[in-house]
C-alpha positions in Angstrom: 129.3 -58.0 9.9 128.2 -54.5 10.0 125.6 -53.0 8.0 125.3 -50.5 5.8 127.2 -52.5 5.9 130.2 -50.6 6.1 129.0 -48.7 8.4 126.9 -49.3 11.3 122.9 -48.6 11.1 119.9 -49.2 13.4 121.7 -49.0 16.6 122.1 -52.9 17.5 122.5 -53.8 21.4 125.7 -53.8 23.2 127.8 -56.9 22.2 126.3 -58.7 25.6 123.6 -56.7 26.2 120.5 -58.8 27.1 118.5 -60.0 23.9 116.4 -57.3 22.1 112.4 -57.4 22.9 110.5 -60.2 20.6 106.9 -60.0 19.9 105.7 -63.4 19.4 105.5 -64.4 15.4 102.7 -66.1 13.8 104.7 -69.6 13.3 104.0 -72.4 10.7 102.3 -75.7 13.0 105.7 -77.9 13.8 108.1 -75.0 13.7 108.4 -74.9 17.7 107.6 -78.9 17.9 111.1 -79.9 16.6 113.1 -77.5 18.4 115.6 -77.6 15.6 116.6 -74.4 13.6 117.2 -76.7 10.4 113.8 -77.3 10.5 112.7 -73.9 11.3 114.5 -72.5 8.6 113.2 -75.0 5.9 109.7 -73.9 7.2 110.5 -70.4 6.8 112.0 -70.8 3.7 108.2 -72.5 2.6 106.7 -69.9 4.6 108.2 -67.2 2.4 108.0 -68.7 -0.6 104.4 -69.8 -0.6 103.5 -65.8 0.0 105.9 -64.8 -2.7 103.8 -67.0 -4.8 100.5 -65.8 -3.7 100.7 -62.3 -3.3 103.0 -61.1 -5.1 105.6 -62.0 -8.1 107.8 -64.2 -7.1 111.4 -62.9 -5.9 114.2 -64.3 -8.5 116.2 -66.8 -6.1 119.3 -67.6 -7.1 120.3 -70.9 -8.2 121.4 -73.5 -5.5 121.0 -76.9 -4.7 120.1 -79.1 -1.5 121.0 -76.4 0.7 118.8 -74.7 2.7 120.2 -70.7 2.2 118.7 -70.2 5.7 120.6 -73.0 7.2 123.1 -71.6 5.3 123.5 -68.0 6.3 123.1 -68.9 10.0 125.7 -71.6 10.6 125.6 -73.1 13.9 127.9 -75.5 16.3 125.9 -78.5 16.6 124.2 -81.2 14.4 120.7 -80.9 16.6 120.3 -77.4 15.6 120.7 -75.0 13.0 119.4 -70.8 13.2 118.0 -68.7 10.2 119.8 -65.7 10.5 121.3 -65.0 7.6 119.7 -66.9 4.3 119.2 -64.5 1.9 122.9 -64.1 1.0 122.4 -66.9 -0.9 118.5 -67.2 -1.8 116.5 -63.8 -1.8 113.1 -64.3 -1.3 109.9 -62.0 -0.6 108.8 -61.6 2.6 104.6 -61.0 2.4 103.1 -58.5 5.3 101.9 -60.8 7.8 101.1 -58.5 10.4 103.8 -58.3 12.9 103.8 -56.5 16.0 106.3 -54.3 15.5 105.5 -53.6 11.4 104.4 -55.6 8.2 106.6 -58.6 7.5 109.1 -58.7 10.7 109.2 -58.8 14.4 113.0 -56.7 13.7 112.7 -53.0 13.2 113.6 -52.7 9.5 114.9 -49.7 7.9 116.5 -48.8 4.4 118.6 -51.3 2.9 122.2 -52.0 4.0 125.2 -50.3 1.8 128.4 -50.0 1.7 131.3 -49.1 -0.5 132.8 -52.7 -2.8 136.5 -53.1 -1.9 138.6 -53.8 -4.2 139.6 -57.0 -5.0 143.3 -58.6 -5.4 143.7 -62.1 -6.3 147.3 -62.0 -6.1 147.1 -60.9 -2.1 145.2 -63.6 -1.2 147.6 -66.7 -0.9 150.1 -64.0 1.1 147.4 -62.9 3.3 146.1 -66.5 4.1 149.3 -67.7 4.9 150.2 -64.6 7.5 146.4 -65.3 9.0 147.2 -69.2 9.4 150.0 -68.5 11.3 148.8 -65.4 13.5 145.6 -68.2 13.9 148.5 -71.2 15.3 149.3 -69.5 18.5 145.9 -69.1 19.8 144.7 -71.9 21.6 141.7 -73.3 21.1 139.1 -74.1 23.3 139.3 -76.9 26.2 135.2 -77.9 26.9 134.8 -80.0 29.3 131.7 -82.3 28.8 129.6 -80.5 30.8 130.2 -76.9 29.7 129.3 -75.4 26.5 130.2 -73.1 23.8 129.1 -69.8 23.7 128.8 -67.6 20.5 127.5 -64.1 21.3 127.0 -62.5 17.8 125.7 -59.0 15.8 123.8 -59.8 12.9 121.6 -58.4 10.0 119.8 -59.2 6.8 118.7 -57.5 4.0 115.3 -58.6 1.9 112.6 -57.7 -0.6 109.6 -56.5 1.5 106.6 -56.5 0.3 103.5 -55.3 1.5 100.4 -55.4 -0.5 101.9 -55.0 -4.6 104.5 -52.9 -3.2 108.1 -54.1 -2.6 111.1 -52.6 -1.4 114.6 -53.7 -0.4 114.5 -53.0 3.2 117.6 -54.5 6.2 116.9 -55.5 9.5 117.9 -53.7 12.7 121.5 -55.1 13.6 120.2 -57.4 16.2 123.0 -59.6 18.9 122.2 -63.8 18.5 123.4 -66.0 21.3 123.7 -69.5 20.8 125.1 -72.2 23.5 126.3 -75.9 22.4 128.0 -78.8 24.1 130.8 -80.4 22.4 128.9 -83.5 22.0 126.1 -81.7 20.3 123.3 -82.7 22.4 122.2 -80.1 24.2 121.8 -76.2 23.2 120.1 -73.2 23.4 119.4 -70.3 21.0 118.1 -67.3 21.7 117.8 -64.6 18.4 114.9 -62.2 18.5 112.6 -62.6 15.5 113.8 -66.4 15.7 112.9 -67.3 18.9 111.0 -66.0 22.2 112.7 -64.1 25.0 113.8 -67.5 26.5 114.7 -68.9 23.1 114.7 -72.8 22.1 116.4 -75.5 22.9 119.0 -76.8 19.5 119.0 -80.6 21.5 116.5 -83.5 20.2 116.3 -85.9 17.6 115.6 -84.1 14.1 112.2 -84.4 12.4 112.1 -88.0 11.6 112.8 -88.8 15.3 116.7 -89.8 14.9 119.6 -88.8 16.6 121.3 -86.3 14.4 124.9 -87.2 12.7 127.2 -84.5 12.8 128.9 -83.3 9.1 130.7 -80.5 8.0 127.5 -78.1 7.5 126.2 -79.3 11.1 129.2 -80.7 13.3 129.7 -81.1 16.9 132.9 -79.9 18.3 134.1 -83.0 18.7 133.6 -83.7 15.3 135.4 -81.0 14.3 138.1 -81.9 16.6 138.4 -85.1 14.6 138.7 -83.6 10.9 141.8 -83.6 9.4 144.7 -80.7 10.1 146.7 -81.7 6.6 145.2 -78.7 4.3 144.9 -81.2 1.3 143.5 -84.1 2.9 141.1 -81.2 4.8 140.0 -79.6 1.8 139.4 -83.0 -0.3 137.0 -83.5 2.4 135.7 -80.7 2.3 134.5 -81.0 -1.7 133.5 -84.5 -0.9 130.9 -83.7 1.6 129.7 -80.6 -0.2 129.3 -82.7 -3.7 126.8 -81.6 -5.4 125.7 -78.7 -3.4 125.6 -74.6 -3.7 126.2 -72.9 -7.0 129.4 -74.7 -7.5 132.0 -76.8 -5.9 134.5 -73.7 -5.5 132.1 -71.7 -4.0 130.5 -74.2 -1.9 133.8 -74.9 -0.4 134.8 -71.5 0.4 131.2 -70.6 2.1 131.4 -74.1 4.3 134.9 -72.8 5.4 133.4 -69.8 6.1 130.5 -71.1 8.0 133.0 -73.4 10.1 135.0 -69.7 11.0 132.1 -68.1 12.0 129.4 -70.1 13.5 131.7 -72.9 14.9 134.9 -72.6 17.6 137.2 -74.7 15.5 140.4 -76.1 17.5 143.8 -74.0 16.9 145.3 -76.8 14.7 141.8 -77.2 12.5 141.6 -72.9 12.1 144.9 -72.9 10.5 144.3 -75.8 8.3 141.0 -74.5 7.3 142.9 -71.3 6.1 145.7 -72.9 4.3 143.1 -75.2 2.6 141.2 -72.1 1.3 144.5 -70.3 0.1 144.2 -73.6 -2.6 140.6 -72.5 -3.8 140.2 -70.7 -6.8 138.8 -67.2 -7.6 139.7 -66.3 -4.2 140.9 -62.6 -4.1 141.8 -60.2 -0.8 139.8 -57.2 -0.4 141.8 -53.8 0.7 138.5 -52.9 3.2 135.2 -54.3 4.6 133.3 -53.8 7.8 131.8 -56.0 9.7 128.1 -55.3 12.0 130.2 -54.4 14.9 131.5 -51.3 12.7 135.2 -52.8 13.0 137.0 -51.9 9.7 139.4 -54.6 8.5 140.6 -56.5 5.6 138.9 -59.9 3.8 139.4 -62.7 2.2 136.6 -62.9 -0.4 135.2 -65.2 -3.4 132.9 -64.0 -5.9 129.6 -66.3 -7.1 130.0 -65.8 -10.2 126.4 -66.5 -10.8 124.5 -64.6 -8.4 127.4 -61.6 -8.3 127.4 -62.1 -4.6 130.6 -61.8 -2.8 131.6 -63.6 0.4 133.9 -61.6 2.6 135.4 -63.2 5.7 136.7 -59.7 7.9 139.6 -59.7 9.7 141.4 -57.3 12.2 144.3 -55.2 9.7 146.7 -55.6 13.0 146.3 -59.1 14.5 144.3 -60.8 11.6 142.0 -62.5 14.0 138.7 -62.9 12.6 135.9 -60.8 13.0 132.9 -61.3 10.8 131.7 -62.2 7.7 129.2 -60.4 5.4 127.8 -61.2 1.7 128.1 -58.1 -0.7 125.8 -57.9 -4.3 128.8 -56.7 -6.4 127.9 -57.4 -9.9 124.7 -57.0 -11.4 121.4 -56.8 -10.0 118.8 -59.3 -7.6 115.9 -59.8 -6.1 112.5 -59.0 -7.0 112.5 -56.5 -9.8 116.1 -56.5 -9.1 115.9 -54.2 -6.2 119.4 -55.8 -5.1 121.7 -53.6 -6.6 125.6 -53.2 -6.6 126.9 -52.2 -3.2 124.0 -53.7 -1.4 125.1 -55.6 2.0 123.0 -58.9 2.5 123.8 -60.7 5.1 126.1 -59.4 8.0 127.7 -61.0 10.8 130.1 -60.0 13.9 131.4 -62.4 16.4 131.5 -60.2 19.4 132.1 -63.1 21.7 133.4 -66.4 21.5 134.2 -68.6 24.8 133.2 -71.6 26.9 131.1 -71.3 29.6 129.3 -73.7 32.8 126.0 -73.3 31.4 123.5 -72.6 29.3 122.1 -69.1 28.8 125.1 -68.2 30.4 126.0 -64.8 28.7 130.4 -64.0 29.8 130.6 -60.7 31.5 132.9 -58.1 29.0 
C-alpha cells in the first residue's frame, strides 16, 4: 500500500529496482539458524517486547490470540517460510534503540509517521462491489508453475511503530522499501530478500521448521498446490476458512476477512480460488466499501474494508477503480487511539503493501524485467 499512506513518502525503489542497501542487524542467536521467517518474526516479536519491558513502558498491544501479528502482516506463499513485514497492523509494539547503522532502532530510514485521509465507508456497496470484482477476477488466468519454476512476488511495503529511544517515544514509518520473495509450488524451496529482514542475498524460506519437521501447509502458510486444492464453492470455502482460523485474531469475522486478505496479497491464488475467495468475503459481516484508499505504490483506488472493532484498525484491500484488479492492502487506525501513550492516532497508516509484481519465473532470485 502506499504510505502517508495516501500518499507516497520516503521515496521507495523502483517496483524492480535491485533491493535497497542493508546494514547487517544485531540478530537474536537462532534467528538465521532456522531459515524460516515464522520463526524470525516470533523472535522479533520477543525481541521487541523484552525491550519494551526493559526500557521503557510497555507499548499497549492489541488483543489477539495464537497469531504471530508479524507472521501476520507479512503473509507469504509457502508453509517453510513466513516474512515480518508488516505486524504491527495488528500488535504495536516498541521498538528499543539498538544501535543500527543507519539510526536508533532500524536498519530502514524512518521518518514521520504515515497519514492519510479515512475514506468513507459504505456497507451497502460492498456485496455489489465484491460481486463486479469476482467476476472482473474469473477471466484472468491464473498461474501455470511448473515444478521446477517458482513464484515471484515483487512488493512495496511500509510500517509504522512507536520508536523509542532512551524515555522518548515517537510514532515514526519506515521508508517505503520493495520485498521480493520466490516459492515453488510445492513449498520447498524459497528465497526472500527484504532489507531490514534479511542481508543483501537474503534467506532461504525452504527447511524443516524449528522442531526439525517438514512443514504442513494451511491456510495462514499454504503451498500453491495447497491452494490449488481448497475449495472454489464460496460456502464450503469460507466454512473452511472459520474452521482453520478457530480461535484465532480478535474475532472470527475479522480473522476471516484478514486470512482472505493475506491469501490476495502474499499468495498467487488460482483464477477459480480468487473469485471464490471474493464471493466468500461478500458473506462476512461488518464488511463495508471504501470510496478511496491508496496503496505504497501511490495508485489511488477503491477498497473493500472491515473494521476491528476492538483495536479501531481498518483493513482495506485496494483495488484499481477501472479494472478492479487488486493492488494492495494497507491497515488504517480509524477510531480511537493506540500504541504507546496512544501515539496512534486516527488517520494513522500502519501497515502498507503494493504488489508491483506478481509472475512465475525459472529461478530463484530471478527478478522479471518491466
Amino acid at each position: 500500500m502506499n504510505a502517508d499512506l495516501s500518499r507516497p513518502r520516503p521515496a521507495g525503489q523502483e517496483e524492480n529496482s535491485p533491493p535497497l542497501p542493508f546494514a547487517e542487524r544485531e540478530l537474536p542467536a537462532g534467528r538465521h539458524q532456522f531459515h524460516k521467517e515464522r520463526l524470525m518474526a516470533q523472535i522479533h516479536e520477543d525481541l521487541r517486547a523484552t525491550d519494551a519491558a526493559t526500557t521503557a513502558t510497555p507499548a499497549r498491544a492489541r488483543t489477539t490470540t495464537s497469531r504471530n501479528p508479524f507472521l501476520r502482516r507479512s503473509f507469504l506463499v509457502p508453509a517453510a517460510g513466513f516474512a515480518l513485514a508488516g505486524a504491527l497492523a495488528v500488535g504495536f509494539f516498541s521498538y528499543v534503540d539498538r544501535g543500527a547503522a543507519d539510526g536508533p532502532g532500524s536498519t530502514i530510514a524512518t521518518g514521520p509517521a504515515l497519514t492519510t485521509r479515512i475514506g468513507a465507508a459504505d456497507p451497502k456497496g460492498a456485496p455489489q462491489l465484491l460481486d463486479r470484482i469476482s467476476l472482473a477476477s474469473a477471466s484472468v488466468a491464473g498461474p501455470a508453475v511448473r515444478a521446477d519454476q517458482f513464484i515471484y512476488i515483487g512488493s512495496k511495503t511500509a510500517n509504522t511503530y512507536v520508536k523509542t529511544v532512551g524515555s522518548k517515544s515517537t510514532l515514526v514509518s519506515e521508508q517505503l522499501h520493495m520485498r521480493h520473495q520466490w516459492n515453488s509450488a510445492d513449498g520447498t524451496k524459497g528465497w526472500l530478500i527484504e532489507p531490514g529482514n534479511t542481508g543483501p542475498e537474503g534467506v532461504t524460506l525452504a527447511g524443516p521448521d524449528e522442531k526439525g519437521n517438514a512443514p504442513t501447509p494451511h491456510l495462514n502458510a499454504p503451498t500453491h498446490n495447497y491452494l490449488a486444492a481448497l475449495p472454489t464453492d464460496p460456502d464450503a470455502l469460507l466454512a473452511r476458512i472459520y474452521q482453520e482460523t478457530k480461535g484465532k485474531g480478535t474475532g472470527p469475522d475479522q480473522e476471516a476477512f484478514t486470512t482472505i486478505g493475506d491469501l490476495l496479497r502474499g499468495s498467487y491464488p488460482p483464477a477459480e480460488l480468487t473469485t471464490a475467495l471474493y464471493r466468500a468475503a461478500a458473506k462476512i459481516p461488518g464488511v463495508v466499501m471504501v470510496d478511496d484508499a491508496v496503496d505504497a505504490a501511490g495508485r489511488s483506488g477503491i477498497a473493500v474494508a472491515r473494521l476491528d472493532e476492538r483495536s479501531g484498525l481498518r483493513e482495506e484491500w485496494i483495488f484499481d477503480r477501472q479494472s478492479l484488479a487488486f493492488l494492495g492492502e494497507r491497515s488504517v487506525q480509524v477510531r480511537g487511539e493506540s500504541g504507546e501513550q496512544g501515539l496512534i492516532k486516527p488517520g494513522t497508516v500502519v501497515f502498507t503493501s503494493a504488489v508491483t509484481t506478481r509472475t512465475v519465473v525459472d529461478r530463484i532470485k530471478e527478478i522479471p524485467a518491466g
